[in-house]
N, C-alpha and C positions, 0 to 999 in steps of 0.2 A: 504494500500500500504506500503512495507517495505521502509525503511528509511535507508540512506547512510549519515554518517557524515566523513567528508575529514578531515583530520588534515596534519598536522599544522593548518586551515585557519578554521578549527572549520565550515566548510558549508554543513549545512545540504538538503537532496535533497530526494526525493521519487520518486520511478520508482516501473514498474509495477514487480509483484509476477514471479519469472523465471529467469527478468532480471540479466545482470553481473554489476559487477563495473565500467566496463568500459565505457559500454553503457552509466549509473547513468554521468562519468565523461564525455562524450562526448556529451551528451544531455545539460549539465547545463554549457558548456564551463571549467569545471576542467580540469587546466595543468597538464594532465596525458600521458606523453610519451605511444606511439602506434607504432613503427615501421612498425611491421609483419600486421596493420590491423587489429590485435585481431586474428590471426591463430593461436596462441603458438606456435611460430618460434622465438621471438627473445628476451624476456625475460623485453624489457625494461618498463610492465607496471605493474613490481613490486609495488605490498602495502604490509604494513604490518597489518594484522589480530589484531586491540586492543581489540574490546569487539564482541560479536555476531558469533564466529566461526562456532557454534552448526548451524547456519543461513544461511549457504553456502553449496555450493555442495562439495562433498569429491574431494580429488585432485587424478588426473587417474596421471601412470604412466610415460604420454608426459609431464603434466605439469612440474612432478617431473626434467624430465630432461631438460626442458627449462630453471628450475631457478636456475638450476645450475650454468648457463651462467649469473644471475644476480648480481649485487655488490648490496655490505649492508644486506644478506640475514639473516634471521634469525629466529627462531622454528614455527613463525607464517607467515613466510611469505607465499604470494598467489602472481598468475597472477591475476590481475584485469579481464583480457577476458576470464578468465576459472572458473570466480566464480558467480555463480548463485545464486541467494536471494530470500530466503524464508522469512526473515524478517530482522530486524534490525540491521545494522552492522556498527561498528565505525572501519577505515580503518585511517592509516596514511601512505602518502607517500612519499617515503622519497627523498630527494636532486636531486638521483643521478634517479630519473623518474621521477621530473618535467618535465616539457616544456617551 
């Protein structure tokens, strides 16, 4: 099972082959802002990409223009609910998409 480590809080979590980030954060109680439900509508469950990028799904189009609406973004950023796990990925998130 691929492995989700959260940062700052350093909490590691395994969810199943497919999974998103989000799901990983909404399974084990991670404060990870969800406005939209996970549709890619409202940007706020920016993470940033630290290790495992090769380990996610490529980002389509919609995502591209959802996180445009996000603050703090930056070369690795992803939506948590449009990223899909193939294996291991260290994800931090940042202030401004806690909960």
């Amino acid at each position: 099972m691929p492995k989700v480590t959260f940062l700052p809080d350093n909490f590691d979590v395994e969810i199943d082959d497919g999974g998103t980030i989000l799901e990983a954060a909404e399974k084990f109680d991670i404060p990870l802002k969800h406005n939209c439900g996970g549709a890619c509508n409202c940007g706020t469950c920016h993470v940033i990409i630290e290790e495992g990028g090769v380990n996610i799904s490529e980002m389509d189009p919609e995502e591209e223009d959802t996180l445009d609406r996000a603050l703090e973004v930056t070369n690795e950023s992803r939506l948590a609910c449009q990223c899909r796990i193939t294996d291991d990925v260290v994800v931090t998130i940042p202030e401004t998409s806690r909960s």
